[in-house]
Structures are given as structure tokens and as C-alpha cells.
PyMOL CGO cylinders between C-alpha atoms (Angstrom):
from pymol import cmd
from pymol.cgo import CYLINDER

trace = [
    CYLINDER, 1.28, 23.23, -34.14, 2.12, 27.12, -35.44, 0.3, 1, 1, 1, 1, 1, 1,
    CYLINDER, 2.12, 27.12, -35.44, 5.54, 27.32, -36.71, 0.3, 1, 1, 1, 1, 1, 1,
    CYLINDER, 5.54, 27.32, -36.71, 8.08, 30.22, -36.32, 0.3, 1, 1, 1, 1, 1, 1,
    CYLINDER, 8.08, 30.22, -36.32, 10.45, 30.47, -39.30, 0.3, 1, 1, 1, 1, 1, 1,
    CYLINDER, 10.45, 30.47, -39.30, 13.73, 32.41, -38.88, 0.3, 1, 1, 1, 1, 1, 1,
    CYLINDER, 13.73, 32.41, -38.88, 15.80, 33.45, -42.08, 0.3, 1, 1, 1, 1, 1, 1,
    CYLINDER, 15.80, 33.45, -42.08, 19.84, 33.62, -40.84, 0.3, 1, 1, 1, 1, 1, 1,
    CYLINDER, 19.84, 33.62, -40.84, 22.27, 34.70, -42.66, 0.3, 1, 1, 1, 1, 1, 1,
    CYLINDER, 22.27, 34.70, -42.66, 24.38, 31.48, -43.51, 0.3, 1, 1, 1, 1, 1, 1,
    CYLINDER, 24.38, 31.48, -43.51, 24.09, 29.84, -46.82, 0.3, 1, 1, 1, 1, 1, 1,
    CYLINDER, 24.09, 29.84, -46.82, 20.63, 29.79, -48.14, 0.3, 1, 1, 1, 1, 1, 1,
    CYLINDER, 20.63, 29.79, -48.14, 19.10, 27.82, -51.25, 0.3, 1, 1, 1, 1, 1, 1,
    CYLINDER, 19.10, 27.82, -51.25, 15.63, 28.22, -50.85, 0.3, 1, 1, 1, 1, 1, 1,
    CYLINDER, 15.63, 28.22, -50.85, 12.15, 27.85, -48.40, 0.3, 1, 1, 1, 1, 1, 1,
    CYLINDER, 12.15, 27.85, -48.40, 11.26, 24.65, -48.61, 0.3, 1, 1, 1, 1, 1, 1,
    CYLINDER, 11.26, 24.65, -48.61, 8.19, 25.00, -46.03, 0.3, 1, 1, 1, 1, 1, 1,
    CYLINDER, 8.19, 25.00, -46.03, 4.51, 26.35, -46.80, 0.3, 1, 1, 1, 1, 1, 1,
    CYLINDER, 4.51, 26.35, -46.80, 3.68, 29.33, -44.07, 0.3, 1, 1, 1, 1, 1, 1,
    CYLINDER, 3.68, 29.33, -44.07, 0.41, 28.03, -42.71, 0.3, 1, 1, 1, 1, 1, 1,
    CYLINDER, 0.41, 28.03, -42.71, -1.98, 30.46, -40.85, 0.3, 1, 1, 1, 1, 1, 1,
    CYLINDER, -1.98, 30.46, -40.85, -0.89, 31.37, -37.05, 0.3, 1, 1, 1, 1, 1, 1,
    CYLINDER, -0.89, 31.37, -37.05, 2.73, 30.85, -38.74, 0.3, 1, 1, 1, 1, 1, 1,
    CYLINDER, 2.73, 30.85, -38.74, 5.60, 33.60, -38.43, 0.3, 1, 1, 1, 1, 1, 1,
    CYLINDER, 5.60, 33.60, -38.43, 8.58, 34.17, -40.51, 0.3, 1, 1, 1, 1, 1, 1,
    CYLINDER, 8.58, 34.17, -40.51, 11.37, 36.29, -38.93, 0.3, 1, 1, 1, 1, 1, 1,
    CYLINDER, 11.37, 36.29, -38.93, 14.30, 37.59, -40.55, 0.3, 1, 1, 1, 1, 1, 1,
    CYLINDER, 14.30, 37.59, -40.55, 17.81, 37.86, -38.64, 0.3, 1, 1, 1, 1, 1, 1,
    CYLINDER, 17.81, 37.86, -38.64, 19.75, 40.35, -40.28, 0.3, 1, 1, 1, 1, 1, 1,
    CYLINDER, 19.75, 40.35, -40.28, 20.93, 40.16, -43.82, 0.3, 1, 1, 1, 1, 1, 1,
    CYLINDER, 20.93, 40.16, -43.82, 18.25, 36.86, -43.71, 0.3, 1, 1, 1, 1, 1, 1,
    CYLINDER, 18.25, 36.86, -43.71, 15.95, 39.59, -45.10, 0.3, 1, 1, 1, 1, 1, 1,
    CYLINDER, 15.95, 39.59, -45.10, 17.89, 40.05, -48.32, 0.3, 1, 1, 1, 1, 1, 1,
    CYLINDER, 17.89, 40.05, -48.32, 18.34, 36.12, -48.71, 0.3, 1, 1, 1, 1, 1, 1,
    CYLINDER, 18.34, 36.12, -48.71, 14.63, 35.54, -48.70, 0.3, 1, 1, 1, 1, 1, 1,
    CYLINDER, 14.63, 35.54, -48.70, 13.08, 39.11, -50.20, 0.3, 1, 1, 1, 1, 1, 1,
    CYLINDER, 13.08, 39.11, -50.20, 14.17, 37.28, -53.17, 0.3, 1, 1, 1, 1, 1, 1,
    CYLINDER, 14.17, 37.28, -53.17, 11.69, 34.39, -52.94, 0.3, 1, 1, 1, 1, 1, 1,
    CYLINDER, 11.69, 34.39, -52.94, 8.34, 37.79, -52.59, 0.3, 1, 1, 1, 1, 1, 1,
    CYLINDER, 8.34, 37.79, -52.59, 7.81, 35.89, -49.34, 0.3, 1, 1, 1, 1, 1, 1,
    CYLINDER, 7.81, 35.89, -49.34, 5.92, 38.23, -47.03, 0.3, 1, 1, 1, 1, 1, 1,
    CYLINDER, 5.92, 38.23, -47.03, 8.60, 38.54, -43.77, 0.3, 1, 1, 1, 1, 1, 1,
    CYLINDER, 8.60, 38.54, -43.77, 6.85, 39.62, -40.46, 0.3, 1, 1, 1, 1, 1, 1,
    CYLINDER, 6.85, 39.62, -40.46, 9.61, 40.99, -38.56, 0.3, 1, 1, 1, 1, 1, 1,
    CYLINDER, 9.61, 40.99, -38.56, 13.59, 41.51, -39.22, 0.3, 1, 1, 1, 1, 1, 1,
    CYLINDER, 13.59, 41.51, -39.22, 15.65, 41.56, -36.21, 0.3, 1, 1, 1, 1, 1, 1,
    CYLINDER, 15.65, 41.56, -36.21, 19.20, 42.04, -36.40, 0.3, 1, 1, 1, 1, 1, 1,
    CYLINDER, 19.20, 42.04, -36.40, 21.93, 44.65, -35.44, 0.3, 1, 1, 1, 1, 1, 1,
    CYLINDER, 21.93, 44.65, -35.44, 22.64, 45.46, -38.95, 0.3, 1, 1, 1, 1, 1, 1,
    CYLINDER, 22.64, 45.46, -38.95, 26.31, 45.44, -38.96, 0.3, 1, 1, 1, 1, 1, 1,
    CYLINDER, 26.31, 45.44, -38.96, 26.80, 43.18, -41.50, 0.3, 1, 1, 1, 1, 1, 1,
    CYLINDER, 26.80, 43.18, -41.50, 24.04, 44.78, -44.01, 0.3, 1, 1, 1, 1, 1, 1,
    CYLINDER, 24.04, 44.78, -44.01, 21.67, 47.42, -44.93, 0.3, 1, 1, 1, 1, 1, 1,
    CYLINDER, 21.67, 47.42, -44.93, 18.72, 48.32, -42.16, 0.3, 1, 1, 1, 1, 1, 1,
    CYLINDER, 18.72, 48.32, -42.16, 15.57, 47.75, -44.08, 0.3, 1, 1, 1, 1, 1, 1,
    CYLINDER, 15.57, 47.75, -44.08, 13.26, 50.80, -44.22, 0.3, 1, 1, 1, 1, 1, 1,
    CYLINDER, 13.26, 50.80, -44.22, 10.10, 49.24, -42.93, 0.3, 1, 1, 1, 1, 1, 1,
    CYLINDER, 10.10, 49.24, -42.93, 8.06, 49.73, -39.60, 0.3, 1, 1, 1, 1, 1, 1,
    CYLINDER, 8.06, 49.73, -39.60, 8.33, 45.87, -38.57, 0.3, 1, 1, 1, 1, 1, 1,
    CYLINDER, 8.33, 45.87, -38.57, 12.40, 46.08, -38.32, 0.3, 1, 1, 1, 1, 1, 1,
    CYLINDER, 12.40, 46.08, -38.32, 13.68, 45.54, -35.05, 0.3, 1, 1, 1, 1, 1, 1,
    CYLINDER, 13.68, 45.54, -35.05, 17.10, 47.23, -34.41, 0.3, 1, 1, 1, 1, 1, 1,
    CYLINDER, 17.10, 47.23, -34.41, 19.45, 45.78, -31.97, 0.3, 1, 1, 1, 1, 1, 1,
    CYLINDER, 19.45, 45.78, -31.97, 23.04, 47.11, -30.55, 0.3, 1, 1, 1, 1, 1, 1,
    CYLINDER, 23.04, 47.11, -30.55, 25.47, 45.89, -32.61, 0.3, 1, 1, 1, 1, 1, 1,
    CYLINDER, 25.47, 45.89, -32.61, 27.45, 45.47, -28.69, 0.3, 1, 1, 1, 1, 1, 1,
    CYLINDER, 27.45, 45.47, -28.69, 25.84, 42.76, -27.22, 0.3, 1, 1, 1, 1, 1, 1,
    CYLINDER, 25.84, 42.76, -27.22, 26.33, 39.20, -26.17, 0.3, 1, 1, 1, 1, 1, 1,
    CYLINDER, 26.33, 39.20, -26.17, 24.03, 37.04, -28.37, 0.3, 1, 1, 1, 1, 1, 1,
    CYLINDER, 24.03, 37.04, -28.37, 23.74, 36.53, -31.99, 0.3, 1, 1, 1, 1, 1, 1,
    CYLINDER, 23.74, 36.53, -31.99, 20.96, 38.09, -34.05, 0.3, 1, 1, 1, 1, 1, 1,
    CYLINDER, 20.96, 38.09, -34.05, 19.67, 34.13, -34.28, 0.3, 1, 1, 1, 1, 1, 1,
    CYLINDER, 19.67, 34.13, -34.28, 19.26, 34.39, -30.53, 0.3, 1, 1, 1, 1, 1, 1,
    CYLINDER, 19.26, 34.39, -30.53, 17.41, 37.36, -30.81, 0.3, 1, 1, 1, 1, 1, 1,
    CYLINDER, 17.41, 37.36, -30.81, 14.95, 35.89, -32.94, 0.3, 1, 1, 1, 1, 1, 1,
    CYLINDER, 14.95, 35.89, -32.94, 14.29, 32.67, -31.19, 0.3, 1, 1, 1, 1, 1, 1,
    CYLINDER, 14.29, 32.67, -31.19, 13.77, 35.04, -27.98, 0.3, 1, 1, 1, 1, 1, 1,
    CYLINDER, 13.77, 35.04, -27.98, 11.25, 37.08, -29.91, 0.3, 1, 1, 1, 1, 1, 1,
    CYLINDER, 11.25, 37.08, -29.91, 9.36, 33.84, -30.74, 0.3, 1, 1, 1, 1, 1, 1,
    CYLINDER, 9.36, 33.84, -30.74, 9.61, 32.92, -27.97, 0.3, 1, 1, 1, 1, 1, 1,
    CYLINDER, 9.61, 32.92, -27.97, 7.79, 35.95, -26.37, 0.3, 1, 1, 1, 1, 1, 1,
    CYLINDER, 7.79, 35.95, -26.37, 5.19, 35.54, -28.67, 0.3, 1, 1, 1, 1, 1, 1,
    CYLINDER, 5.19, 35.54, -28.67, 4.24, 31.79, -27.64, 0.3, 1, 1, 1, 1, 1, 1,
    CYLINDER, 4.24, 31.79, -27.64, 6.14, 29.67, -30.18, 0.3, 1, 1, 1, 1, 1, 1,
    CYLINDER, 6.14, 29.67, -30.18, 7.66, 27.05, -29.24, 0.3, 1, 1, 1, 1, 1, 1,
    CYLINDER, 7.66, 27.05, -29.24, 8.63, 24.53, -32.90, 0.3, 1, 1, 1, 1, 1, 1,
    CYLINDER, 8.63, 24.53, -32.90, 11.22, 26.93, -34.66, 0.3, 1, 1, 1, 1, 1, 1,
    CYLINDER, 11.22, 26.93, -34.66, 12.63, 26.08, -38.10, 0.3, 1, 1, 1, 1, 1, 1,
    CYLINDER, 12.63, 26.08, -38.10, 15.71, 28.36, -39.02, 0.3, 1, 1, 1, 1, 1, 1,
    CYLINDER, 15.71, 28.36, -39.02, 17.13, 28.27, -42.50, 0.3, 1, 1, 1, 1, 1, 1,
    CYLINDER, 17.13, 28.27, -42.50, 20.46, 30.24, -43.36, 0.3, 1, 1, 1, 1, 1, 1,
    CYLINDER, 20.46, 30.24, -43.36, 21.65, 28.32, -40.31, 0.3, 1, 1, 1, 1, 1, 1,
    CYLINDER, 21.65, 28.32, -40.31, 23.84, 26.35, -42.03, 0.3, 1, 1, 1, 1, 1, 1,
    CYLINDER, 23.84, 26.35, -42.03, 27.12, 27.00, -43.83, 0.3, 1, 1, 1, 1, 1, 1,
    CYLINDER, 27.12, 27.00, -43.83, 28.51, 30.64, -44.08, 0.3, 1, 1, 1, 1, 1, 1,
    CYLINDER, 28.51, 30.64, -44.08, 30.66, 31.18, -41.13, 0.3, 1, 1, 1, 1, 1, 1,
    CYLINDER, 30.66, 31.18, -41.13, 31.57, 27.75, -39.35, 0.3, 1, 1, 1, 1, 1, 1,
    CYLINDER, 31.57, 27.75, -39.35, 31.30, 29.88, -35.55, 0.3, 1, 1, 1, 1, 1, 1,
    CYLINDER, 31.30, 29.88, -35.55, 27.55, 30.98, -36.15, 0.3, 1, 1, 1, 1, 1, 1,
    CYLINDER, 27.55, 30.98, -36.15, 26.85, 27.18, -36.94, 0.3, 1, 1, 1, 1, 1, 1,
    CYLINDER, 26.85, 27.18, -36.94, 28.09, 25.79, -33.97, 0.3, 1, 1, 1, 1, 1, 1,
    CYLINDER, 28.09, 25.79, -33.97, 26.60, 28.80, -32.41, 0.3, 1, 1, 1, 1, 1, 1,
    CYLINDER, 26.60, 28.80, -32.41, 23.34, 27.62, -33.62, 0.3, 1, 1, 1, 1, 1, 1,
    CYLINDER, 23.34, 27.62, -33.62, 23.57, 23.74, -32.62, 0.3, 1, 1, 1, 1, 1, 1,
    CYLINDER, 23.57, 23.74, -32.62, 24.57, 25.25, -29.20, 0.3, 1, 1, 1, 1, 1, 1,
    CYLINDER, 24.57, 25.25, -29.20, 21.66, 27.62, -29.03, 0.3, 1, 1, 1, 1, 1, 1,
    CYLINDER, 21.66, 27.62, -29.03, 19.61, 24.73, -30.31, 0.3, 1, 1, 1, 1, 1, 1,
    CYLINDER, 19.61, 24.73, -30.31, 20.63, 22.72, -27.08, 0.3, 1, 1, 1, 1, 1, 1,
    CYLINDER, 20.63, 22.72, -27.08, 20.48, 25.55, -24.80, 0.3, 1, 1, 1, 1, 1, 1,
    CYLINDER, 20.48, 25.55, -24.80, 16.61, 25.94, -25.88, 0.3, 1, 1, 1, 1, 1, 1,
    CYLINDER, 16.61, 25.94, -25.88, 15.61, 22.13, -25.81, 0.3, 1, 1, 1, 1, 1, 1,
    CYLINDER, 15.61, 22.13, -25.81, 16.26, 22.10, -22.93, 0.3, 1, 1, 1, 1, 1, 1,
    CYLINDER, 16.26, 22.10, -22.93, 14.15, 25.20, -21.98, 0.3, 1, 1, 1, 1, 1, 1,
    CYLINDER, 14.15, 25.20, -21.98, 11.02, 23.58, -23.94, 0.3, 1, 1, 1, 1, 1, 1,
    CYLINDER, 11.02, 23.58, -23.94, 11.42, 24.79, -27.44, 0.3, 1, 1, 1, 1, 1, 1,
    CYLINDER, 11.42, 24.79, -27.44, 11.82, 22.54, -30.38, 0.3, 1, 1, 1, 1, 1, 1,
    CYLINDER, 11.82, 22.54, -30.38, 13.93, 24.06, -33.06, 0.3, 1, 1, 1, 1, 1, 1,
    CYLINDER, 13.93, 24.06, -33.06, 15.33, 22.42, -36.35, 0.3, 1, 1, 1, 1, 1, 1,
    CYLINDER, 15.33, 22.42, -36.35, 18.61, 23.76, -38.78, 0.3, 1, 1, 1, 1, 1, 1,
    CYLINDER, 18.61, 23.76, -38.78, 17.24, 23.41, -42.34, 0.3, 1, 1, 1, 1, 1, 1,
    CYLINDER, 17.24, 23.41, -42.34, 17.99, 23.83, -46.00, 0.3, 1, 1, 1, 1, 1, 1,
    CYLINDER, 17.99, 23.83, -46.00, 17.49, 21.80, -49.15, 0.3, 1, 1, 1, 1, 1, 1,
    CYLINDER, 17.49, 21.80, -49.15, 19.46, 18.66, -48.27, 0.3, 1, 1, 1, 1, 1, 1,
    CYLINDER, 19.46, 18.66, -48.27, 20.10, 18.74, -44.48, 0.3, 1, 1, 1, 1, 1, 1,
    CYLINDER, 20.10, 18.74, -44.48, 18.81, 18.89, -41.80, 0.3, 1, 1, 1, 1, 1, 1,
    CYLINDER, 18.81, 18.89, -41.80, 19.91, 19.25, -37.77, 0.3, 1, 1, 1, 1, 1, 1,
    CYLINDER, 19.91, 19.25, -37.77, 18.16, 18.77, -34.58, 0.3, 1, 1, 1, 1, 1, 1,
    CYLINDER, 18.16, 18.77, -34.58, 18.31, 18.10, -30.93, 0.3, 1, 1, 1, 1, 1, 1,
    CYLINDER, 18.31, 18.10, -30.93, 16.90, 14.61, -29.53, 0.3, 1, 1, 1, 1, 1, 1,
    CYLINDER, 16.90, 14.61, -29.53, 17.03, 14.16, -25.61, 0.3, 1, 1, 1, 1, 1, 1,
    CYLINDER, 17.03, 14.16, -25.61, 14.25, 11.23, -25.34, 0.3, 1, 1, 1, 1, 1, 1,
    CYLINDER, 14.25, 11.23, -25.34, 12.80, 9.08, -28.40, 0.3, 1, 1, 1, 1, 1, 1,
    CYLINDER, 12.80, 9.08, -28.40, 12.54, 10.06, -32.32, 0.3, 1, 1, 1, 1, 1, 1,
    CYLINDER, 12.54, 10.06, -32.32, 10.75, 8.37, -34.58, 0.3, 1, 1, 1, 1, 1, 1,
    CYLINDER, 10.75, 8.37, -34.58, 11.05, 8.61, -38.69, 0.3, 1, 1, 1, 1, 1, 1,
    CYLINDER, 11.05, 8.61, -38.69, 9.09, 7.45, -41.36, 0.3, 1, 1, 1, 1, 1, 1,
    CYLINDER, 9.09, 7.45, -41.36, 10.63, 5.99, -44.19, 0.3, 1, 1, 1, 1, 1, 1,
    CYLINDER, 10.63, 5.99, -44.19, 9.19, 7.61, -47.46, 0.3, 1, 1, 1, 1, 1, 1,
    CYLINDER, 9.19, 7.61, -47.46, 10.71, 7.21, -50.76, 0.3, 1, 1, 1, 1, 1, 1,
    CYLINDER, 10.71, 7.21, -50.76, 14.98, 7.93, -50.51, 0.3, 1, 1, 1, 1, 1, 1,
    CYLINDER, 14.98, 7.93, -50.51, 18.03, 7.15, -48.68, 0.3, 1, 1, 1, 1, 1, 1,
    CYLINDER, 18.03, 7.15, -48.68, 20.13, 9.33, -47.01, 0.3, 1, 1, 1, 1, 1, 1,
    CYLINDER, 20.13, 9.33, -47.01, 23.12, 9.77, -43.93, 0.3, 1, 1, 1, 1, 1, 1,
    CYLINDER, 23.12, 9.77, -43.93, 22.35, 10.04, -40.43, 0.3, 1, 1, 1, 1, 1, 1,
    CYLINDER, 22.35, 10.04, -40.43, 25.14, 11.07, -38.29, 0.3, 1, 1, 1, 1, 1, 1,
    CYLINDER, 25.14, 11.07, -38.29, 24.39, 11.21, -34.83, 0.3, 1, 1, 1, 1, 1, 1,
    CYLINDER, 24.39, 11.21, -34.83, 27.02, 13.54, -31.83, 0.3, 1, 1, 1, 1, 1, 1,
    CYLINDER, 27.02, 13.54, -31.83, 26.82, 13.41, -27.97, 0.3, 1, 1, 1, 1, 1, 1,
    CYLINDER, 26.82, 13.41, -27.97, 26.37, 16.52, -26.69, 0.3, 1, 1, 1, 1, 1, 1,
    CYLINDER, 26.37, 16.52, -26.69, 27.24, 15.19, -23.31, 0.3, 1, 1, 1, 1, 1, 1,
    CYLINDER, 27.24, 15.19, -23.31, 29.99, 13.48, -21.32, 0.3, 1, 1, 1, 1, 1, 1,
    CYLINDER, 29.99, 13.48, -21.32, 28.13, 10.90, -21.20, 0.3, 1, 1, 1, 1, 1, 1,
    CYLINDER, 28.13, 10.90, -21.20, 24.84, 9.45, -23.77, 0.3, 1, 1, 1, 1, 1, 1,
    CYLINDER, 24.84, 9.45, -23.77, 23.02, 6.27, -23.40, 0.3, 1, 1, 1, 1, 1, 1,
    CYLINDER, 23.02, 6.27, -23.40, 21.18, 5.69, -26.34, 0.3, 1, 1, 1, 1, 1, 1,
    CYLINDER, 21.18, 5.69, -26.34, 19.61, 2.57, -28.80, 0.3, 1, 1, 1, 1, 1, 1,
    CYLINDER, 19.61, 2.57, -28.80, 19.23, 3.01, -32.91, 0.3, 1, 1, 1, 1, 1, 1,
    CYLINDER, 19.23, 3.01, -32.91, 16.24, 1.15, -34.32, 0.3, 1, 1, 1, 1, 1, 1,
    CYLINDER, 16.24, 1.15, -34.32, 16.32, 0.77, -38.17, 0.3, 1, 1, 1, 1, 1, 1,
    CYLINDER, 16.32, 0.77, -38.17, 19.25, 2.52, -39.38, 0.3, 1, 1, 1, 1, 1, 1,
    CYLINDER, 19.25, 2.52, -39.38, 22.30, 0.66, -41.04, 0.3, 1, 1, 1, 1, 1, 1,
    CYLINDER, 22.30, 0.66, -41.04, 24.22, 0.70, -38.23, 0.3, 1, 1, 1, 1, 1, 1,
    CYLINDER, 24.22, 0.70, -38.23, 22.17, -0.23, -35.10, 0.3, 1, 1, 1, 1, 1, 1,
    CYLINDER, 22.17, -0.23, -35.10, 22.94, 0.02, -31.24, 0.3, 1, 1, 1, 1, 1, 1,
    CYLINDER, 22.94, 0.02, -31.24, 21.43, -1.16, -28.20, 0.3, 1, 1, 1, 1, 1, 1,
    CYLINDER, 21.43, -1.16, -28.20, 22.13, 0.53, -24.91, 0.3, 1, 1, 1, 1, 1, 1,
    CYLINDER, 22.13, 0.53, -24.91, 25.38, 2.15, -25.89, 0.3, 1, 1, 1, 1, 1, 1,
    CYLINDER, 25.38, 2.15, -25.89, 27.42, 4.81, -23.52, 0.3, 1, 1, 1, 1, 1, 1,
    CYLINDER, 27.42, 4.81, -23.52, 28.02, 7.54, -26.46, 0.3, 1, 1, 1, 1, 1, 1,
    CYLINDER, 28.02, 7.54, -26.46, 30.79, 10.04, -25.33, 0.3, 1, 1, 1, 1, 1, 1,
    CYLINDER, 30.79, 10.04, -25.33, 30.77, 13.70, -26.03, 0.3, 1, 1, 1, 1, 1, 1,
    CYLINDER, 30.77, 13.70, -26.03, 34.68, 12.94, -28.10, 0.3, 1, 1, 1, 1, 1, 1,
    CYLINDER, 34.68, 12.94, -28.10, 33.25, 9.66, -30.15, 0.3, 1, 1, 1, 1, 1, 1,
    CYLINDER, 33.25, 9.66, -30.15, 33.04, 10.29, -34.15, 0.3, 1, 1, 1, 1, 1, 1,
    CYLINDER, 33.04, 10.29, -34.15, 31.25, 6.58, -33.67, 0.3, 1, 1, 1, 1, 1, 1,
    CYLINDER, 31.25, 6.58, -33.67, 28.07, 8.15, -35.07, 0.3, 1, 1, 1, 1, 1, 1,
    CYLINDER, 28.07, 8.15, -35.07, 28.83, 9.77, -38.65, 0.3, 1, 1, 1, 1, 1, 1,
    CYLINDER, 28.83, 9.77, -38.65, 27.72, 8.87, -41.28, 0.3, 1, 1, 1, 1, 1, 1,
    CYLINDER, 27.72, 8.87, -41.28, 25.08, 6.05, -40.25, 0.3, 1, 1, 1, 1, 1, 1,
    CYLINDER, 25.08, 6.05, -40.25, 22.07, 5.33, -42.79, 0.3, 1, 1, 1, 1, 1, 1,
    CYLINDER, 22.07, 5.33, -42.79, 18.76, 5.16, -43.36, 0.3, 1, 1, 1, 1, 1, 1,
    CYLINDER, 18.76, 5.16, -43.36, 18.31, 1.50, -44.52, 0.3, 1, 1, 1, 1, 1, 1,
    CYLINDER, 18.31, 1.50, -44.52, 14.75, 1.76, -46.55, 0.3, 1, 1, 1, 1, 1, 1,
    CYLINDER, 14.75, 1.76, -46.55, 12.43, 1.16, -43.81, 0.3, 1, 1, 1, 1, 1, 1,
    CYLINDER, 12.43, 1.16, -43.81, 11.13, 3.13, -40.16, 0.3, 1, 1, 1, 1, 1, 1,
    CYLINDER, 11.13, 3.13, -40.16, 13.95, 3.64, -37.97, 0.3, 1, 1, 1, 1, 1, 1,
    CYLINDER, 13.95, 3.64, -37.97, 14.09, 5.35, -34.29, 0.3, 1, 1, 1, 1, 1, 1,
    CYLINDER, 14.09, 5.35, -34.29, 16.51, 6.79, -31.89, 0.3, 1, 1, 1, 1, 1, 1,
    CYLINDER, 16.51, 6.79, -31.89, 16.12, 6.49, -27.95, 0.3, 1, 1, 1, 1, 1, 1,
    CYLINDER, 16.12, 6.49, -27.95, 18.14, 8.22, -25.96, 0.3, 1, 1, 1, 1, 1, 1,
    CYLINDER, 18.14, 8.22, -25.96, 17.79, 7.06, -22.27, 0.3, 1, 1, 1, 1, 1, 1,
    CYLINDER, 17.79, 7.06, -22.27, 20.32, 9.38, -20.89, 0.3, 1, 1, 1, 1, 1, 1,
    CYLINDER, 20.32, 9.38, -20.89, 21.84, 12.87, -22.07, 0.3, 1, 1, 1, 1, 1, 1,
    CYLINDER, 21.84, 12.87, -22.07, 21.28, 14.71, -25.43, 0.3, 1, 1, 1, 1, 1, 1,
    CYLINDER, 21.28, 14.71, -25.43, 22.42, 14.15, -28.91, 0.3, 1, 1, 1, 1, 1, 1,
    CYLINDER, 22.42, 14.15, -28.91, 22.62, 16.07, -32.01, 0.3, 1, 1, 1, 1, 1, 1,
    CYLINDER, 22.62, 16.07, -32.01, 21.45, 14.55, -34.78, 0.3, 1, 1, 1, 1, 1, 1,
    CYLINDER, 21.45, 14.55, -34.78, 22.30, 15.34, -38.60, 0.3, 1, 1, 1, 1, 1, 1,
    CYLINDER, 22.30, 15.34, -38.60, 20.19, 14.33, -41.87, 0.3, 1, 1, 1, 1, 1, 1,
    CYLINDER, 20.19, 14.33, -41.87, 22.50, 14.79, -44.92, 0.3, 1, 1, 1, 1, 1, 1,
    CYLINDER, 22.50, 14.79, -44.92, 21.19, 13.78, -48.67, 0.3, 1, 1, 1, 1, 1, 1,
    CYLINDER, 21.19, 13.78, -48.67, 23.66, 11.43, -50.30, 0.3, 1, 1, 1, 1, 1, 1,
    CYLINDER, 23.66, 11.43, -50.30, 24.75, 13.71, -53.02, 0.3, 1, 1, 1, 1, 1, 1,
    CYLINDER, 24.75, 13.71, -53.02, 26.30, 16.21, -50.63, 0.3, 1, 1, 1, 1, 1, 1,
]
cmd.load_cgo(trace, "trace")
């Protein structure tokens, strides 16, 4: 499946994915000078530019600074226009705490519309999960929180430290932080509603 990348401007520490071909890297904003860094070949920058320097380069995409979406939004739009549907966005994370709720909200908004979209950077990683997920266990341990993003989640937890059958997860329950992995396969069903799920590495 072709991936879309999109390069935010949160905190950044690196690309940790290998463009394939069909692939397309998008940069929102000051995501262009987080990643110019790396001499990886950006298709498009989007972005309104009020927080940075316009780039002087014919695939820049200027937007109003006045408008009612973030420059993330923009970008997952564009993608979506141009048929992609699994988005990764790094610089999603960290930087101001409003764009990353922002993002998990988008990230919700768009599930639900069809689109699969991850938050990623060197040792985390968030996503949406509305039906059944499925991990293989490779070689390290880490947290798994898991958040309702409804009044209401019925979900079961398969392999993980902590496990749950059938439970009613509200959108208010802290229940689900800081679960782990538990060195083996572990899955998450949700039956009913939407959760957010986070992967943290154990050193953070």
C-alpha cells in the first residue's frame, strides 16, 4: 500500500521510514526545515507560513494564514485528493500540546472517513483502532496505553500485561495507561466505539 508522509512541525528526531516508489512526502510548514536537514527529497510543502520562512520552490503550496484548519489538515486533505489513504505524520508529536491533541482529533475525524493515519517519531507511536489490531511481538518491550475516545468503548486485550475481556471503557477512565507488551503477540478488539492507542519505548 503507497504511503503519504507528512513532516509537522512538532518535535522531530529523525525519518525512521524508507520512501518506497508511489510514496509521497509532504511538508506542513516549518516541517520543511525539520527534514531539509536529513537531503530527503520533499514533494510538496503546504503551510501558511506564519510561523517560518516560505520556501522558494515551485512545489510550495501557500495557504491563508486566516483559516480554520491546521496546516496538518491541509496536508492530509491534499493526500487525500491525490488517492492516499495510510498517512504517517512525524513532527506530530511534542512541540505545542494544542496541535497534538489537534492531531489525535484529526486522526479520529479521518478514521472514520476511511483513512488510516499514524503519529510517529523514534520511540512512540499513536493511532486510531475502531475494530481489531493485531501486533507482532519482535525483539523488545515497551508501554501500551490505550484512551476511549467515546462515551462509551467495549473492547477485549489479548496478550498484553494487563488483559480485558468485554470491558465498557469510558471516554474519563485513565484505566488504560501504561499497559505492556508482555514478550509475545498481543491484540486489541474493540466491539463498540473507538480508542486511541499509544506505543511508548520504556526509556521515555
Amino acid at each position: 500500500m503507497k504511503t503519504c508522509y507528512i513532516i509537522g512541525g512538532g518535535s522531530y528526531d529523525g525519518f525512521f521510514d524508507k520512501k518506497e516508489k508511489g510514496d509521497l512526502i509532504i511538508a506542513a510548514d516549518r516541517g520543511y526545515k525539520l527534514i531539509e536537514k536529513e537531503n530527503i527529497e520533499v514533494d510538496y510543502i503546504i503551510g501558511d507560513f506564519d510561523s517560518s520562512t516560505k520556501p522558494d520552490l515551485s512545489r510550495v503550496i501557500s495557504l491563508n494564514p486566516i483559516k480554520d484548519y491546521t496546516d496538518t489538515v491541509a496536508a492530509i486533505e491534499f493526500a487525500r485528493k491525490k488517492g492516499y489513504t495510510n498517512i504517517i505524520i512525524y513532527g506530530g508529536l511534542g512541540g505545542r500540546e494544542s496541535h497534538t491533541l489537534a492531531n489525535i482529533r484529526s486522526m479520529y475525524h479521518y478514521k472514520k472517513e476511511g483513512l488510516t493515519i499514524k503519529l510517529k517519531s523514534q520511540k512512540k507511536e499513536v493511532f486510531i483502532v475502531d475494530s481489531k489490531f493485531s501486533y507482532e511481538y519482535k525483539d523488545k518491550d515497551f508501554y501500551v496505553s490505550i484512551f476511549s475516545l467515546c462515551d462509551k468503548t467495549r473492547l477485549s486485550l489479548k496478550g498484553l500485561f494487563y488483559e480485558l475481556e468485554d470491558y465498557k471503557l469510558k471516554i474519563e477512565d485513565a484505566l488504560g495507561v501504561s499497559n505492556e507488551t508482555n514478550k509475545e503477540n498481543f491484540q486489541i478488539s474493540v466491539e463498540e466505539g473507538a480508542v486511541v492507542v499509544i506505543f511508548e519505548d520504556k526509556s521515555c
